[in-house]
C-alpha positions as CSV (number, residue, x, y, z in Angstrom):
1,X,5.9,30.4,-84.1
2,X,3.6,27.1,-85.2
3,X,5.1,24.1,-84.5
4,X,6.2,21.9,-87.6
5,X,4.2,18.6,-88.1
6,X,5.4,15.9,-86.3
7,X,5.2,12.2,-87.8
8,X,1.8,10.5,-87.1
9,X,3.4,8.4,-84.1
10,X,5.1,11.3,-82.5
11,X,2.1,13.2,-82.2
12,X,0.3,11.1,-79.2
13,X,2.6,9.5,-76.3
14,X,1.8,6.0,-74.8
15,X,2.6,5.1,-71.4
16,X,4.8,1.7,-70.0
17,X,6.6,1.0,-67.2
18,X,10.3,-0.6,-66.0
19,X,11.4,-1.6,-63.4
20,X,14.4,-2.3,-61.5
21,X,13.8,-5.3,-59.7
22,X,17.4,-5.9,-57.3
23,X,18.4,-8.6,-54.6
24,X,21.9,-9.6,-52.7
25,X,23.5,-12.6,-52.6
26,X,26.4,-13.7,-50.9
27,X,27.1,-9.9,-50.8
28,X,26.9,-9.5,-54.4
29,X,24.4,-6.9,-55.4
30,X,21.6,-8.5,-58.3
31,X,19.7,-6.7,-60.9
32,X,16.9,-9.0,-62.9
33,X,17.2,-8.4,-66.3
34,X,15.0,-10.1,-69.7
35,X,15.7,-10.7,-72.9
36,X,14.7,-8.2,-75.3
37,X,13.7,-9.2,-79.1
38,X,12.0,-5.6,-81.0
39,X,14.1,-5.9,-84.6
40,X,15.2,-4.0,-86.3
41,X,16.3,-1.8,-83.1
42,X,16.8,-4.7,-80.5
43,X,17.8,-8.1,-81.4
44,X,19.0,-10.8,-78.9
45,X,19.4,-7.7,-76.8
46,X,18.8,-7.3,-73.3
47,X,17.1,-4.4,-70.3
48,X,14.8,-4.4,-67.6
49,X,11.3,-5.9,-67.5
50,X,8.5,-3.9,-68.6
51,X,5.9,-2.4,-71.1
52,X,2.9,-0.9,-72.2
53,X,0.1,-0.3,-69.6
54,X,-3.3,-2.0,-70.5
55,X,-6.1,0.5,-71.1
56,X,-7.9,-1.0,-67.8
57,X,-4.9,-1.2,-65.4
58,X,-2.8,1.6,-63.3
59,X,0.6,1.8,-63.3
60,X,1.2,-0.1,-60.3
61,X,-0.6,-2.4,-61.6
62,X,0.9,-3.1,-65.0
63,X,4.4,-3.0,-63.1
64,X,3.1,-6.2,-61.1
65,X,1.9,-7.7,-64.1
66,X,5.5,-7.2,-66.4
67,X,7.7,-8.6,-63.1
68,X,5.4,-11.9,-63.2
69,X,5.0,-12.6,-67.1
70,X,8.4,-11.2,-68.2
71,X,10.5,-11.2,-64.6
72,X,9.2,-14.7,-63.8
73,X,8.8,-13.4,-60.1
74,X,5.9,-12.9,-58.0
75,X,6.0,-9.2,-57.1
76,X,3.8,-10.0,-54.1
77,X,7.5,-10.8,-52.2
78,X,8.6,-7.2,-53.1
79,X,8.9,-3.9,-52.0
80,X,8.2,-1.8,-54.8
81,X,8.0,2.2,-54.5
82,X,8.0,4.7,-58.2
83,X,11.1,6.2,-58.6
84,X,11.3,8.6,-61.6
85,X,9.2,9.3,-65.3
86,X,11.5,9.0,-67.9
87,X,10.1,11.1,-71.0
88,X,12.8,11.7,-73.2
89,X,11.4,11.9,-76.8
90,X,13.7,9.4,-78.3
91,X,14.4,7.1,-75.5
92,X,12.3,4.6,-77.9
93,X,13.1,4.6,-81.2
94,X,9.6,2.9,-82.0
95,X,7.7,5.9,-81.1
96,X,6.8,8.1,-78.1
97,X,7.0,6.7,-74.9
98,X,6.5,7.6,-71.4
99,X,8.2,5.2,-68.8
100,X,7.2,5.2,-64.8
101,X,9.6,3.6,-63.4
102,X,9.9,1.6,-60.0
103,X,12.1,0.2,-57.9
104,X,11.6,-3.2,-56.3
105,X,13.7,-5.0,-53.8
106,X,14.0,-8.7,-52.5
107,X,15.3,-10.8,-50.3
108,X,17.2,-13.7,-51.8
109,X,15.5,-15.8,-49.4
110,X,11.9,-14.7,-50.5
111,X,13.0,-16.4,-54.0
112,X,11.6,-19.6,-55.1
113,X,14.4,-22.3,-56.7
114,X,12.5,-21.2,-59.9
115,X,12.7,-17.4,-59.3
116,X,16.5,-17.7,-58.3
117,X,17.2,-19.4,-61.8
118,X,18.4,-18.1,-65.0
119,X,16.5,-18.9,-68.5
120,X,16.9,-17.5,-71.7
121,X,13.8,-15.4,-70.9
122,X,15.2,-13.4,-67.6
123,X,17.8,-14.0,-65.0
124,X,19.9,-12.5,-62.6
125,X,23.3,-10.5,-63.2
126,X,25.5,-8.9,-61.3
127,X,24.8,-4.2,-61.3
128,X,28.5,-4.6,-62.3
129,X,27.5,-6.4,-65.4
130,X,24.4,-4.7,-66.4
131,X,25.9,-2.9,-69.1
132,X,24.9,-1.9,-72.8
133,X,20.8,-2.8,-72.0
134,X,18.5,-1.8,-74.4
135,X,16.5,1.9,-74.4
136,X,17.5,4.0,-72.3
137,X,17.8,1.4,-69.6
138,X,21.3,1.9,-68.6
139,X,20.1,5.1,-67.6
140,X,17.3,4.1,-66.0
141,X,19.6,1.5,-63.6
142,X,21.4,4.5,-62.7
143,X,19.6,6.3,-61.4
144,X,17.8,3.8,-59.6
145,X,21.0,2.8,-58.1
146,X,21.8,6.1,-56.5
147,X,18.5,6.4,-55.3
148,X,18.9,3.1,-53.1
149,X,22.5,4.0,-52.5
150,X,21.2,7.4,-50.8
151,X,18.5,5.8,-49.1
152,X,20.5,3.4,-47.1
153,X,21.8,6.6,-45.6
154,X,18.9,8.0,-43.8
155,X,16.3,5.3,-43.8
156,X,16.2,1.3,-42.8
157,X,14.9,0.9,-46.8
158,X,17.7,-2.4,-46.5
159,X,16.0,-4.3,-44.1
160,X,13.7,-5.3,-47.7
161,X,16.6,-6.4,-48.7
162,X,17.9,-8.5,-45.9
163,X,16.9,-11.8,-44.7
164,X,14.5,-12.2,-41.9
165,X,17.5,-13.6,-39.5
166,X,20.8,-12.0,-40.2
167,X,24.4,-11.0,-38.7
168,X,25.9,-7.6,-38.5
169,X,28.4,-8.9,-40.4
170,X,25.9,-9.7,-43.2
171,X,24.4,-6.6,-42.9
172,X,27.6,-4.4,-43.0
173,X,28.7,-6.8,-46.4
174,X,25.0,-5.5,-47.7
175,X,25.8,-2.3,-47.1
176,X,29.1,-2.0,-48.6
177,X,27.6,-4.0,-52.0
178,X,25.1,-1.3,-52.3
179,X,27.5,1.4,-51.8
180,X,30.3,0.1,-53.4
181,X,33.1,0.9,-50.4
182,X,34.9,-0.5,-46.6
183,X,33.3,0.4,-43.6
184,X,35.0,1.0,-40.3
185,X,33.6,-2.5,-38.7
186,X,34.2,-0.7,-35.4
187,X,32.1,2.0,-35.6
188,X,29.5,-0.1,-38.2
189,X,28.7,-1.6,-35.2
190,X,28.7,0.6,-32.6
191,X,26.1,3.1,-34.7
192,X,24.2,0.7,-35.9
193,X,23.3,-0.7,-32.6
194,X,22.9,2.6,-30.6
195,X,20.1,3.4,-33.0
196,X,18.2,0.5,-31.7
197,X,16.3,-0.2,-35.2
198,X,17.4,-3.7,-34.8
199,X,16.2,-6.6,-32.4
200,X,18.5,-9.9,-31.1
201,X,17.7,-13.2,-31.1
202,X,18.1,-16.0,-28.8
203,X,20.1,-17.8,-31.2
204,X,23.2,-17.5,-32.8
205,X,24.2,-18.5,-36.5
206,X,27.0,-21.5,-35.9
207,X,29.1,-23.1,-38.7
208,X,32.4,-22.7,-40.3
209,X,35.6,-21.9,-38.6
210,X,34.6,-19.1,-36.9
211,X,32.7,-19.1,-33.3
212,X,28.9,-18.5,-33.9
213,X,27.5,-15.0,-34.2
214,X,24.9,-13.5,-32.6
215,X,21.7,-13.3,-35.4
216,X,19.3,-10.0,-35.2
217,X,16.1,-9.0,-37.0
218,X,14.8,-5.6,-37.9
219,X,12.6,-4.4,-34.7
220,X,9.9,-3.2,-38.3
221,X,9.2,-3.8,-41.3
222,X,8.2,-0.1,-42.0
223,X,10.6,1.9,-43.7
224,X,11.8,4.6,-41.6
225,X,14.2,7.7,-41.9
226,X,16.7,7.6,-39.6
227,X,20.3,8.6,-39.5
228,X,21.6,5.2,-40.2
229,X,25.4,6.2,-42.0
């Protein structure tokens, strides 16, 4: 059976990309979000930063490009890894559109005073919050929420978004954002050490009521799988 005739801009799809750009602070888990302004479908709305690719650039590429003009942050800080195509036909109603999606992660501490404040333009808001976003970006936030909240699991993918210098305490209240539960503190501790991903310092974090706490670091960078929960 021939297919009908499609409108002229259904009959060629162009390519963009989003991405989901997240950070903790104070144990509150951060999505960055823009403004988005495309009327008559999107006025004074809001979603994630992205867009078309240029004809000259990769996807990777254009991703880096959309977190510094439309983000405002210099995705040089980040981890950033693709997590899914989105290729529904109507997920925008201004024609076809293919979206590669990524998602990015940094530490709170990697943030500039500029990059950790909120404009018209983009800003931070709690995952909690991120509601009613334009396209089919609630979707897209998702999913890329359950793909970090799986990955905690088996790899050391937090340690991009922990400090450099941090407590268990910290990390366990990272942990619990991102999965959105209470841990046994106990037994938190007693797995987390026995895997040995993480190194001591010689100094403690002092300050406040309590007595100071011993500070670690992740003994690498790399991402690794490993039964961490």
């Amino acid at each position: 059976m021939q297919e009908p005739p499609r409108p002229e801009h259904l009959r060629f799809a162009v390519l963009a990309t989003d991405t989901v750009l997240i950070t903790i602070n104070n144990g509150e888990l951060l999505v960055r979000l823009v403004g988005v302004n495309r009327p008559p479908h999107f006025v004074d709305a809001k979603g994630l930063p992205g867009g078309l690719l240029h004809p000259h650039e990769t996807a990777e590429q254009a991703t880096v490009r959309h977190l510094t003009e439309k983000a405002h942050v210099d995705a040089s800080k980040a981890y950033i890894e693709q997590l899914y195509t989105f290729s529904n036909v109507d997920r925008d109603p201004r024609g076809r559109v293919v979206a590669v999606v990524y998602l990015a992660l940094i530490p709170w501490e990697k943030l500039s005073a500029i990059e950790k404040t909120d404009t018209p333009e983009s800003w931070w808001a709690p995952v909690t919050q991120a509601k009613k976003l334009a396209y089919d970006h609630d979707e897209i936030l998702a999913v890329a929420l359950a793909r970090l909240r799986s990955r905690i699991t088996y790899t050391t993918l937090i340690n991009k978004l922990m400090p450099r210098e941090f407590t268990l305490t910290e990390l366990e209240h990272a942990y619990e954002s991102i999965l959105k539960t209470d841990l046994d503190k106990r037994n938190f501790r007693k797995k987390i050490l026995k895997l040995g991903i993480l190194a001591p310092l010689p100094h403690k974090k002092s300050g406040g009521r309590f007595r100071p706490a011993q500070l670690y670091r992740f003994a690498s960078e790399k991402v690794t799988e490993i039964e961490v929960l």
